[in-house]
C-alpha positions, 0 to 999 in steps of 0.5 A, spaced: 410 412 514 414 415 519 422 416 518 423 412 525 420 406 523 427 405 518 435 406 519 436 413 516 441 409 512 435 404 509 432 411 508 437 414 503 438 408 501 431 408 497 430 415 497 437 414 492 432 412 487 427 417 487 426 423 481 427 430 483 419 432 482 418 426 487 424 428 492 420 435 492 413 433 494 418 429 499 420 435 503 413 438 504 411 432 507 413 434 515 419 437 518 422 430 519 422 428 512 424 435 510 431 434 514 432 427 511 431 430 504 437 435 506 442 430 508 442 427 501 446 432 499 452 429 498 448 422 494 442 423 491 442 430 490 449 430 488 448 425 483 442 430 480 446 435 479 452 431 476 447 428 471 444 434 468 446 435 461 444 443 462 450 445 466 457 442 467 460 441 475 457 448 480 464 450 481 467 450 473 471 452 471 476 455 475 475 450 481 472 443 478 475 439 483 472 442 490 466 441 492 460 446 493 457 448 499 451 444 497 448 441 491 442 441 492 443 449 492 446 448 486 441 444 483 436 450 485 439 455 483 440 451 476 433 450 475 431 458 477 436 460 472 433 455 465 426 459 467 428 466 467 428 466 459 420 464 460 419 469 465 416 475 459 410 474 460 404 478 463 403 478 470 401 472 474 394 475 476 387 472 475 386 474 469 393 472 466 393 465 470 390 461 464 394 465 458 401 463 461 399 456 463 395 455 456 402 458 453 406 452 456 400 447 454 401 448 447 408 449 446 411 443 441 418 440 439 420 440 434 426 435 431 432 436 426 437 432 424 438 427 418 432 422 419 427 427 421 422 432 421 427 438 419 433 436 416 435 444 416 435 449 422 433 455 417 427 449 415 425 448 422 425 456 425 420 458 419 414 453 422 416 454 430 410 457 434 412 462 440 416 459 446 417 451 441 424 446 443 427 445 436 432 439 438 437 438 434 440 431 433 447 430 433 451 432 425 454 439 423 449 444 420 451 449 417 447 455 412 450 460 408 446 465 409 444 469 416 438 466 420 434 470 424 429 468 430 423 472 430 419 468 435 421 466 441 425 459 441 429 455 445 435 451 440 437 444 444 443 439 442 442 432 443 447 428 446 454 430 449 456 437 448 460 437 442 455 432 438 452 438 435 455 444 431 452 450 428 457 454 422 451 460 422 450 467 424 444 468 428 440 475 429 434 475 434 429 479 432 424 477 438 423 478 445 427 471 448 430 465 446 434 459 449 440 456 446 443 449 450 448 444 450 451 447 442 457 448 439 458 455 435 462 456 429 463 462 424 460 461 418 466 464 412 461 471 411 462 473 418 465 471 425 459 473 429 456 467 430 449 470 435 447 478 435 442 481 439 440 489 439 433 489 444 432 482 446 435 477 451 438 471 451 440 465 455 446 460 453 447 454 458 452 449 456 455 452 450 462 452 446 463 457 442 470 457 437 473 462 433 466 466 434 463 472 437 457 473 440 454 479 441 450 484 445 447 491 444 443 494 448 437 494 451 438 487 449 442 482 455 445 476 455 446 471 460 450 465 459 452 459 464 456 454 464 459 456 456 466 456 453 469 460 448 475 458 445 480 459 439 480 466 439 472 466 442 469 473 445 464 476 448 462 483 446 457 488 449 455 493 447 450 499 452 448 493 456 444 494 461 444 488 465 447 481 463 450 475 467 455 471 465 456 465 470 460 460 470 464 461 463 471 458 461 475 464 456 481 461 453 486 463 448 482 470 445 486 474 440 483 481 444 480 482 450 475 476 451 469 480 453 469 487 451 464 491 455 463 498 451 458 504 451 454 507 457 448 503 459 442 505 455 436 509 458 431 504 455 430 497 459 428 489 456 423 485 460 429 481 462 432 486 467 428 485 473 429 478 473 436 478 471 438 483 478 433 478 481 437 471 479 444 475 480 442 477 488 440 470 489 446 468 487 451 467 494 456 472 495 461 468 494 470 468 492 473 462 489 475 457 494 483 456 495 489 460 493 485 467 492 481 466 498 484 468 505 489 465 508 487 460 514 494 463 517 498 468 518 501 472 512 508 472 512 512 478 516 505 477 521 506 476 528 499 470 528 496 470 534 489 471 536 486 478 536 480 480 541 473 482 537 474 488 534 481 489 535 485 494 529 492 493 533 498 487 532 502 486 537 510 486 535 513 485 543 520 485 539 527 487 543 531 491 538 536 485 540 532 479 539 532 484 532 538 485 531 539 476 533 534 474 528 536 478 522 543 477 523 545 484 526 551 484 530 549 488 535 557 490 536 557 494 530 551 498 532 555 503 533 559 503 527 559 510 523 560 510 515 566 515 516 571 517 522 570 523 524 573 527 531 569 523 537 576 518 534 581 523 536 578 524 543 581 530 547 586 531 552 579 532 557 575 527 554 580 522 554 580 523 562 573 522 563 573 515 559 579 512 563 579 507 569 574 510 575 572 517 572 566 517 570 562 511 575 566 514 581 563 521 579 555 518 578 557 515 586 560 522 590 557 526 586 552 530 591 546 532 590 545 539 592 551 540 586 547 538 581 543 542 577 537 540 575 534 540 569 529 535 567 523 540 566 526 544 560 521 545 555 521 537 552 521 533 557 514 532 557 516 527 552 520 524 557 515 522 562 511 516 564 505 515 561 499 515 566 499 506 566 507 507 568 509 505 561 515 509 559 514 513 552 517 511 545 523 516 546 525 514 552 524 506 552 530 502 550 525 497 547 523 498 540 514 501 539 510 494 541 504 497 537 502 497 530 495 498 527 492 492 524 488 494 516 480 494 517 477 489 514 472 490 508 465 491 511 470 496 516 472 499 510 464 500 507 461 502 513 465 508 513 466 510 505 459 510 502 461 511 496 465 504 496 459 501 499 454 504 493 459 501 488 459 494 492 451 493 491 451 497 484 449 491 478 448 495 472 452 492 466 456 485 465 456 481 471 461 476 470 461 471 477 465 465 477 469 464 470 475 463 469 480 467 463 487 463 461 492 463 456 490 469 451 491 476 450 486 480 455 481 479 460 476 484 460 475 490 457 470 496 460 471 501 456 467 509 453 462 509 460 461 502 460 460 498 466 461 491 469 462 487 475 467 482 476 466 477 483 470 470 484 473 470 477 480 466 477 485 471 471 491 466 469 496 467 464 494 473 459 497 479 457 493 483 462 487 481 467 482 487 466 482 493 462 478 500 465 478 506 460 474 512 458 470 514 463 468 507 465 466 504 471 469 497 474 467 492 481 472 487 482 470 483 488 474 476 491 477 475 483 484 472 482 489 475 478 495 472 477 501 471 471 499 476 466 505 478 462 503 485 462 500 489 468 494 485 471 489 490 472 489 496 468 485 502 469 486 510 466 483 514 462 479 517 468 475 510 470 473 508 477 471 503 480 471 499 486 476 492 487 476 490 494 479 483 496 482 480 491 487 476 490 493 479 485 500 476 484 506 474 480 504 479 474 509 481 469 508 488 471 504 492 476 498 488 479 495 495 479 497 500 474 493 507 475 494 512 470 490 518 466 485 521 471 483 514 473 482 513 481 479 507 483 478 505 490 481 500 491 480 495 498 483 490 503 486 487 496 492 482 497 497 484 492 504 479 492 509 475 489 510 480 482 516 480 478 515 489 478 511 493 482 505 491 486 501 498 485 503 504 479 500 510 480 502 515 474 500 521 469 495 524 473 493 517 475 489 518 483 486 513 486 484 510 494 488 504 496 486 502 502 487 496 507 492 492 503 496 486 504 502 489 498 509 484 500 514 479 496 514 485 490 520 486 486 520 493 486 516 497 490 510 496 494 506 502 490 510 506 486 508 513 485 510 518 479 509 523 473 503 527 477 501 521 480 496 522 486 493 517 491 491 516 497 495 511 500 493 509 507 492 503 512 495 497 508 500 493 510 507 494 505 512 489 507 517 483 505 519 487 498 524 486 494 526 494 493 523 500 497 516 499 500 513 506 497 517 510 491 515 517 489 518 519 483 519 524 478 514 529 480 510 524 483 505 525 489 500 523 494 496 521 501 501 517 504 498 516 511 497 510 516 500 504 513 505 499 516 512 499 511 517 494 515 522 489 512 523 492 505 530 491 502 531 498 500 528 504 504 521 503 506 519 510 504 524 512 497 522 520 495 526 522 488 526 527 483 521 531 484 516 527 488 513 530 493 508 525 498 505 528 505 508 522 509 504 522 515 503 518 521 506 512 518 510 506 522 517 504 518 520 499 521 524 493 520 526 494 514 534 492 511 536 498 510 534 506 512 527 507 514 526 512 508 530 515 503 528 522 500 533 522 495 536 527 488 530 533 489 525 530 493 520 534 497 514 533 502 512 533 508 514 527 512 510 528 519 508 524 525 511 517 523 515 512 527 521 510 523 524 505 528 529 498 528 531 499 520 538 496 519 541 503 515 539 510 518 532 512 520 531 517 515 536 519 509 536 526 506 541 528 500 542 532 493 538 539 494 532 536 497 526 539 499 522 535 505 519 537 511 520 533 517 514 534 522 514 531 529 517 524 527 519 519 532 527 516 529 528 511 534 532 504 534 535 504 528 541 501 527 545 507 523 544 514 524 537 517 526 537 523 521 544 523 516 543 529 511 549 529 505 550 533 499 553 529 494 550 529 488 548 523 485 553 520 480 550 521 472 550 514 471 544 513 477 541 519 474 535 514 470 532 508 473 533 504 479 531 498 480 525 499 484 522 503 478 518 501 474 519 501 466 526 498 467 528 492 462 533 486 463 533 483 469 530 485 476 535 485 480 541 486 476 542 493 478 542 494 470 540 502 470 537 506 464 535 514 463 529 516 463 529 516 456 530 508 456 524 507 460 519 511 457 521 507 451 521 500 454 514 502 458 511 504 452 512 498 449 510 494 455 503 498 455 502 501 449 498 496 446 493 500 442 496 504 440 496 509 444 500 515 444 506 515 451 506 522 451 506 524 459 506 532 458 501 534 455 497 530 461 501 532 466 498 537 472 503 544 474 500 545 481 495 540 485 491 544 489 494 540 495 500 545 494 496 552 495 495 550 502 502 548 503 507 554 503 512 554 498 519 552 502 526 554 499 530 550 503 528 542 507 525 544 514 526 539 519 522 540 526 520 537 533 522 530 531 525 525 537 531 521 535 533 517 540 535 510 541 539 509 534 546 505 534 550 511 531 550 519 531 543 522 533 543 527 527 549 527 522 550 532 517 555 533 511 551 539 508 554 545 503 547 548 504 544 552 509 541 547 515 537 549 520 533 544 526 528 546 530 526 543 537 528 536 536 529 531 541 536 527 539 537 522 546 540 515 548 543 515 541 549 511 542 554 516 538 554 523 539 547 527 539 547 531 532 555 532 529 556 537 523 562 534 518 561 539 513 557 546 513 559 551 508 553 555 509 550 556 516 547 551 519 542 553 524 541 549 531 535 552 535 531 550 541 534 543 541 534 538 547 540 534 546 541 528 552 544 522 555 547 521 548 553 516 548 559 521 546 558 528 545 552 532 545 554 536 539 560 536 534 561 541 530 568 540 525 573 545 521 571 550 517 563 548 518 558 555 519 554 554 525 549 557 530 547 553 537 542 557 540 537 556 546 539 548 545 539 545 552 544 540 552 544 535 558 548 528 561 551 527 554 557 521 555 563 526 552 563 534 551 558 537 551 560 541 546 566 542 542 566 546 536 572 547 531 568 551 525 566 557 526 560 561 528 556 562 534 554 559 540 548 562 544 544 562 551 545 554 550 545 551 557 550 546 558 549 541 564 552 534 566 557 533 561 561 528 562 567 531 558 568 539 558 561 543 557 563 547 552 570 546 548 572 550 542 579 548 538 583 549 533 581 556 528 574 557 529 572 564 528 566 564 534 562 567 538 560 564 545 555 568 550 549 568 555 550 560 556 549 556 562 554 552 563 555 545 569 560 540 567 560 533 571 567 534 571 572 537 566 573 545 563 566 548 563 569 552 556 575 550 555 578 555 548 584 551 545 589 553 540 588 560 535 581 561 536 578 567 534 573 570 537 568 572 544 567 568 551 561 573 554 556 573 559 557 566 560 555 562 566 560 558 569 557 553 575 562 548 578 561 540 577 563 535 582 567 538 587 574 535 587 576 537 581 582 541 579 580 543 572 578 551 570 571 551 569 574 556 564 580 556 560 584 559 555 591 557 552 596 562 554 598 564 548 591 565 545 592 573 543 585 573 539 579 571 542 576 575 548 574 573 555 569 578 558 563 578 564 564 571 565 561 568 572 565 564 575 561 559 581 564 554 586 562 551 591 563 554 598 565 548 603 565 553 609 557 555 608 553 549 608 545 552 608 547 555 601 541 554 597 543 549 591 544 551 584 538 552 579 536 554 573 532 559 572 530 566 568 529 562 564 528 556 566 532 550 563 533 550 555 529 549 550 523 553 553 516 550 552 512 551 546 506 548 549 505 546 556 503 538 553 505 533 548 503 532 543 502 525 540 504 522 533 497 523 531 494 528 534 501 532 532 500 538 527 502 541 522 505 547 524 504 550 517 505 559 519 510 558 523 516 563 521 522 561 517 527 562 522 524 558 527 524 551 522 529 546 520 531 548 512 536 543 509 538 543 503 542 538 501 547 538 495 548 530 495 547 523 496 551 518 499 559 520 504 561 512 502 552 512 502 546 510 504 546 502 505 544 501 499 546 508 496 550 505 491 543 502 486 540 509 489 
């Protein structure tokens, strides 16, 4: 009959009544009926899988309630897995044909129960014949010695599950067997209720209560849609491959699978068939609140991207900024302490009033002007070739920040992970649901296992990889476990890509002990600690995560800990987006760390990351924060738009900074102190990991408190906590990197920040080489505090919104080859002592050089054009040499001395100074120039370089670096300093 000769409706109607062996013949009838046997998906086929007694709702036991992608697949899929069991026979050749068919022709069905041919189990299993049902009617069988299985069988309960229970223990001495639709309970002589050292076994629709099953290899398992309860557990033991699929573990005392020992060399019959079933299986994550989300994240600008776009646009103003997080842009130029541009000079205060400085922009001619805009870093200045106005130099926060590769992105360029995502050897458990109980999985001594769309909830840890064992987590939840969710060390590895961990007690991850993981395009949220631990040697790659709304800190890093850390997005975090800590280290390249409470980037206590070519942003404090003896190499970032300052350096620390761009923060760009952290902040912060009470307290407890607390917190078996016997000296990362005794700060770009360029308050020596502090609305770099000399080399200092440089009473301090342009105050004023050298001084608003109060100073070989006022101007009992200076007069109407000295100074010297005014009588004199040598600093490279392309620039000398050492934190502190 052809289908058009009915309404599709009358069809299914009929075809509603039809069994499953008659709906296949239906389907090879031709095309048209196939598609009408596929749309009864959602009826016919449907109600066949609901009303199979084998096997419970596709989707159980994590998502019972959502509805499969296809029923009729799920059925399929049932029906190939309850034939895998018989599947040991000789291949389907010719000659075998008749034997495997004869085999399925004699097989009988045995009855046991009250009533029947067998009243016992032990009766029935001494007369089966191989591959026989025994059909056990519903009651309680219960034997009072091990039963052993000695040919292969198949046991079946009738009726609901729950009708028929087995109290036995059960040893399978032959090549297969089948268990279905039982409820095992321990007998009183032992908790195993079914063993198996070399054959396999298939458990459907099972429930298992206060037992265990176990598995040696080359024995294997596989169960579907099983349950272990009260205590129930799984125990594989050398496996080399089982399925568990589909199976709810709930309330188990210790880890509810336990996945021990290498897989053995020796294979059974079972394997082929078992890799077979598992890549039939459809790759697939647990539907809802672990799957991807439909919207944007939070803190995630939304938008559709073009096709293999890696960028996300943050078209953000810093004002739109400053309105939307509540900052008042007034306060923008807000310092945390007073310093002297306060107390404005007599010269000073002249250019700031009335008419002075705009009437100057306007009748100041061209031909008085020097030029200096070609000086050796201005490359960085220029336009780009579209037009657009480079970072440095554009009022607006970067635009730009790379998007996290997706998973297949990730695989395609690492074929390591991409190895392990295919691997199959060990436990594969897909599509369980682990609750209410002590632990999840546990993968120890070389064991292996594979996880894929698990749902864990409610355990004391999720997932446990120790002793050399290797762990493939795919698409799991993990979430509300008490301790950390998943747990790895002891040098196990592994690859957990796209799951979805949140609100655990601990970590999400904890990564200790030589263990190094690859850990992939994860969402890792919302834990009342850390969202990932890397301590005590552990190493690991954590790559393309989505790590936000954590407690303490995105990922935290210490004791000898060393990651790769690189391309996530770290954001919406309670404390520091990243914390390195206690001699902890890592790889920290290319992620987006923005709109963090406390520094994006917290360094301590020994810590001693590589910090390169990361975007810091947005954050509610400072961008980062290298704190009590922190060390690295922080190189090529963007730190922009933070609340506090840019970068935050105190208390004898070590870093080096590299070629980063500081801008649009709303503090400082770069503010080095040297006051030593209070003792009592000497042991934790809140963003550490460890630390009882409450999270958010501000509670603080030393060293020795923590490692107590974390041993109670992790040392669940026993283990001891003893970090130093595991603790690496040197890394052989440090043996490429030159050993520094001071910090070093170099080629940096601050400009745009709402207080002081750089700001220093330092009792130990300081050197800055070759940065470009520009636009900031304070002075460009102000020295409060200096005992020791304080170098600054090859700067360009320009168009800041007071002076260029300050330096205060009783500060050592030496300007040398610093280019120091178009500032809105002096261009230099200097009261401490030390010297001041072949600086070219131009375009100054105030006095281009002023030195006042009781320094002791040498000024010589400067270059120097104020836009009106003094050129240098030597006030009050100054010590010293005004030498080899040249002096070019600024706008032409001003009556000031371009060089001045208080009549009643007897102790500094004046000598060879050139004095150059404009000669009004001779109008073809060629204009003033700068040159041998041209504008200061001088080149060091003919073109700029951008962030990622910026080197490391490791040999160059000690005397050309910035060193800093720090003695202390906080003046009145970082914006959060007080909890630091």
């Amino acid at each position: 009959m052809e289908v058009g000769s009915l309404p599709v409706e009358l069809w299914r109607v009929i075809l509603a009544y039809l069994p499953l062996p008659d709906l296949g013949r239906c389907c090879q009838v031709c095309r048209a009926w196939r598609e009408l046997i596929l749309s009864l998906d959602n009826t016919r086929w449907r109600q066949l899988c609901l009303g199979c007694s084998e096997c419970r709702h596709p989707n159980w036991p994590s998502q019972p309630h959502q509805e499969p992608a296809s029923w009729r697949d799920a059925l399929k899929q049932h029906a190939l897995s309850t034939r895998t069991w018989t599947q040991n026979g000789p291949e389907l050749q010719s000659s075998a044909c008749l034997h495997f068919f004869r085999r399925r022709k004699d097989r009988r069905v045995w009855h046991v129960g009250s009533g029947c041919e067998f009243e016992t189990l032990r009766g029935a299993l001494a007369v089966v014949g191989p591959y026989d049902r025994v059909v056990l009617h519903p009651g309680v069988y219960e034997e009072q010695a091990e039963l052993v299985l000695k040919v292969p069988v198949e046991l079946v309960g009738l009726g609901r599950l729950g009708e028929v229970a087995l109290l036995v223990c059960m040893d399978q001495q032959c090549p297969t067997a089948r268990l279905c639709n039982l409820v095992f309970m321990p007998p009183w002589f032992s908790t195993v209720v079914y063993k198996t050292s070399w054959g396999h076994v298939q458990l459907d629709n099972c429930n298992f209560e206060g037992a265990q099953l176990q598995v040696r290899g080359p024995g294997s398992c596989q169960a579907r849609f099983c349950s272990f309860s009260q205590g129930s557990s799984a125990h594989l033991l050398g496996v080399v491959l089982s399925l568990m699929d589909s199976c709810d573990f709930s309330g188990s005392d210790t880890a509810s699978v336990t996945v021990e020992g290498p897989p053995v060399s020796e294979r059974n019959w079972a394997c082929k068939h078992l890799v077979a079933l598992a890549r039939t299986f459809p790759s697939c994550g647990v539907s809802g609140s672990n799957s991807p989300p439909s919207g944007p994240l939070p803190g995630s600008t939304g938008g559709n991207q073009p096709p293999g776009s890696n960028v996300k646009k943050e078209l953000v103003s810093i004002e739109d900024w400053q309105r939307r997080n509540g900052v008042d842009t007034a306060c923008q130029g807000t310092v945390i302490e007073s310093w002297s541009d306060g107390d404005r000079s007599e010269g000073e205060e002249e250019n700031q009033d009335g008419g002075g400085i705009n009437n100057t922009k306007k009748t100041l001619k061209l031909d008085y002007k020097i030029p200096c805009d070609h000086h050796g870093l201005s490359h960085l200045l220029r336009p780009r070739p579209d037009g657009s106005m480079p970072l440095v130099s554009s009022p607006d926060p970067p635009s730009l920040a790379p998007e996290p590769l997706t998973f297949q992105q990730e695989l395609d360029r690492d074929p390591e992970a991409q190895m392990l995502a295919a691997s199959t050897l060990g436990c594969f458990l897909r599509r369980c649901l682990f609750r209410e109980g002590k632990g999840g999985v546990h993968v120890s001594n070389y064991g292996q296992a594979r996880l894929e769309g698990n749902v864990f909830r409610g355990l004391n840890y999720a997932v446990r990889c120790i002793q050399n064992s290797t762990i493939v987590m795919l698409r799991n939840e993990v979430c509300e476990c008490r301790a950390s969710g998943i747990f790895l060390r002891l040098s196990a590895q592994g690859l957990i890509a796209e799951n979805n961990i949140h609100s655990n007690g601990e970590a999400g991850l904890d990564i200790r002990k030589g263990a190094n993981p690859i850990i992939l395009c994860n969402r890792i949220h919302s834990g009342l600690r850390s969202g990932v631990v890397v301590l005590g040697n552990g190493k690991g790659s954590i790559r393309s995560n989505q790590i936000y709304n954590n407690k303490e800190a995105g990922v935290y890093i210490l004791f000898s800990g060393n990651p790769v850390v690189s391309g996530n997005h770290i954001f919406q975090g309670q404390a520091a987006g990243i914390a390195i800590n206690e001699n902890g280290r890592g790889m920290i390249t290319e992620n987006v760390i923005k709109e963090n409470q406390w520094g994006g980037v917290d360094i301590r206590r020994g810590g001693d990351p590589i910090l390169k070519n990361n975007y810091i942003c947005y954050g509610y404090s400072d961008g980062v924060v290298v704190g009590e003896r922190g060390r690295g190499l922080i190189e090529g970032n963007h730190v922009y738009c933070n609340k506090g300052c840019g970068v935050w350096v105190m208390s004898s620390s070590l870093p080096q900074l590299l070629g980063n761009f500081i801008t649009h923060n709303c503090m400082y760009g770069l503010a080095v102190f040297c006051r030593k952290d209070p003792e009592n902040m000497e042991g934790n912060w809140p963003g550490q990991e460890g630390i009882g009470g409450e999270a958010g307290s501000g509670e603080r407890r030393g060293v020795e408190g923590e490692r107590r607390e974390g041993q109670e917190n992790l040392n669940e078996e026993g283990e001891l906590f003893a970090w130093e016997s595991d603790l690496d000296s040197e890394d052989e990362r440090h043996s490429a990197r030159r050993a520094i005794s001071v910090a070093l700060v170099e080629s940096n770009c601050m400009s745009y920040n709402g207080a002081v360029g750089l700001y220093v308050k330092s009792s130990e020596p300081l050197n800055v080489f070759a940065n470009l502090v520009n636009g900031n609305r304070g002075t460009g770099i102000a020295v409060l505090q200096s005992s020791q000399l304080t170098r600054l080399v090859t700067n360009c200092i320009l168009e800041n919104g007071r002076g260029g440089i300050t330096v205060e009473k009783d500060c050592r301090v030496e300007l040398r080859g610093n280019g120091i342009y178009k500032n809105c105050g002096h261009g230099v004023s200097f009261c401490g002592n030390g010297q001041i050298l072949e600086n070219d001084v131009v375009g100054n608003r105030g006095y281009g050089i002023q030195v006042l109060g009781g320094a002791d100073i040498k000024v010589m070989r400067n270059r120097v054009q104020p836009a009106q006022g003094c050129g240098v101007a030597v006030l009050g009992p100054v010590k010293g040499v005004v030498h080899d200076n040249v002096l070019f007069q600024g706008h032409p109407g001003n009556k000031k001395e371009l060089l001045h000295m208080d009549a009643a100074n007897e102790n500094c010297v004046l000598r060879n100074n050139s004095v150059l005014r404009h000669n009004h009588s001779c109008t073809s004199a060629p204009p003033w120039v700068l040159e041998n040598p041209p504008p200061r600093p001088l080149a060091s490279s003919p073109s700029g370089l951008s962030s990622s392309q910026y080197p490391s620039r490791l040999g160059i000398s000690m005397t050309t670096r910035i060193s800093a050492t720090v003695e202390s934190g906080c003046h009145n502190g970082s914006m959060f300093c007080s909890i630091l």
